[in-house]
Structure formats: C-alpha cells, structure tokens
N, C-alpha and C positions, 0 to 999 in steps of 0.2 A: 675557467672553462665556460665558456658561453651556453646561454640556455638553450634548449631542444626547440625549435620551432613545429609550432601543433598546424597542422594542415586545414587551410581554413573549408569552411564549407563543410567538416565535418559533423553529420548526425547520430545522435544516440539511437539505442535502437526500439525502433517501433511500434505499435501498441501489440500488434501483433507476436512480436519476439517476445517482446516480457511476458506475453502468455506462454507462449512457449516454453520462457525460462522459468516462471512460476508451476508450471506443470510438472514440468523435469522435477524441481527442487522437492516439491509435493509426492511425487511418486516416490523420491527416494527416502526421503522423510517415512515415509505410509508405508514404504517397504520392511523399512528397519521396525518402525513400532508394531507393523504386522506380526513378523517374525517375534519378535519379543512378547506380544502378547495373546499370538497363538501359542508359541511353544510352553509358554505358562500357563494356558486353559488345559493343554496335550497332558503337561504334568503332570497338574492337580485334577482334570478331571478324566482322562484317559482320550482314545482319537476316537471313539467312538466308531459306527457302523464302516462309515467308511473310507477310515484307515489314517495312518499319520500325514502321508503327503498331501492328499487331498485336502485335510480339513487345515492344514497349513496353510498350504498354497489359498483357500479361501480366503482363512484372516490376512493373509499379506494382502492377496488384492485389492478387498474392500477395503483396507485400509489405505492403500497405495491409490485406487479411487478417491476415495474421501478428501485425501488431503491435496492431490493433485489438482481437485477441484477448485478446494477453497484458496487456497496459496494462487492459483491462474487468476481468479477472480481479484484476490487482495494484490496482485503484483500489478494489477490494469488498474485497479481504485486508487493506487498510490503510485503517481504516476509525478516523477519530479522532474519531468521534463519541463526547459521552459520554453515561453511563448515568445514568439518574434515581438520587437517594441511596439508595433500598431496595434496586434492583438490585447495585449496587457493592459495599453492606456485605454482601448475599450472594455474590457472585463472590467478595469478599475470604476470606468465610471458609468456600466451597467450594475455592478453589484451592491447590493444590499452594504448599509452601514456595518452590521451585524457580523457580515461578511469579510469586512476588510478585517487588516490588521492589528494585534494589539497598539505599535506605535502609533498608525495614523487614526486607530479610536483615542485615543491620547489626546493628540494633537487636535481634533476634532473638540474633544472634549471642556479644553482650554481654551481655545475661539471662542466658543460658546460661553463659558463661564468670563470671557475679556468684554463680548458684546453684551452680554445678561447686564454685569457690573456700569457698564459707561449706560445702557440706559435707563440703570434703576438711580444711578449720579445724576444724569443731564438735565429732567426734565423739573427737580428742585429748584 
C-alpha cells in the first residue's frame, strides 16, 4: 500500500492556538486538582461560613486560574515549531556559541583543539 501523501503547505498551529491549547489543558488540570483539594480542605476542615458549594467552586477556580495560566505561558516558551531554511541559517549564525548545539560545540571544539595543535608544531 502506498504511503498517504501529506498536503504540502501545510502549518502547525499558531502561537496563538498553543495558547489556547495550553489554557484549555490548564483549566482542566486546575479543575480536577481544584476539586480534589477543596473537597479535602471541606473534609478535614468543614465549608465554613459560606457553605460547601461556594467555597468549592473557589478552590476549583483558583486553581483552574493558576494553572491555565502557567501551562498558556509554558506551551508559547516551548514552542517546536521550525523555522523556514533562511531563517535558521540566520539564527545560526547570529547566535551565541553557548547557544548552539551540543554537536556543533563539539565540532567547534575539535577545530580548535586541530588549529591550537598545528600551531603549537609549525613554528619549531
């Protein structure tokens, strides 16, 4: 069976979306621990003034907050989309040494230590 032909031109999706999607992910996340660790405060310490749904529904949102927040933010920081090839060969050779790769600090590394050698030999 022949392979599925992928549609060219096609894009992942947007910095925008991944926030989106990191939100979503986050709220449901923040939901579930909400619930879990209000209904454990509800247990052990009772709902207080005013009442079990309320002080519920609190912990889930602040925590459906919280995490919605930081998961948006950490899904837009890790972002592995890649760059078109003109882009990249710029990046590569605006960035810092520190910056690139462990193979090409490697490789870096041994040029250096080929050029060190031939001129601490030649000038004998």
């Amino acid at each position: 069976m022949p392979p599925v032909a992928m549609p060219q031109g096609h894009a992942g999706p947007t910095v925008w979306q991944k926030c989106i999607m990191g939100a979503a992910m986050g709220a449901g996340v923040g939901l579930t621990m909400g619930f879990l660790f209000g209904s454990f405060s509800i247990l052990r310490g009772g709902a207080g003034p005013r009442g079990v749904l309320p002080t519920l529904s609190q912990y889930m949102l602040g925590s459906a907050a919280t995490f919605s927040f930081f998961l948006a933010i950490g899904s837009v920081i890790r972002n592995d989309g890649h760059l078109p090839a003109h882009l990249e060969a710029a990046r590569m050779q605006l960035a810092s040494p520190i910056m690139r790769s462990r193979s090409e600090g490697l490789a870096s590394m041994r040029a250096q230590w080929v050029q060190e050698r031939t001129q601490r030999s030649g000038p004998q």
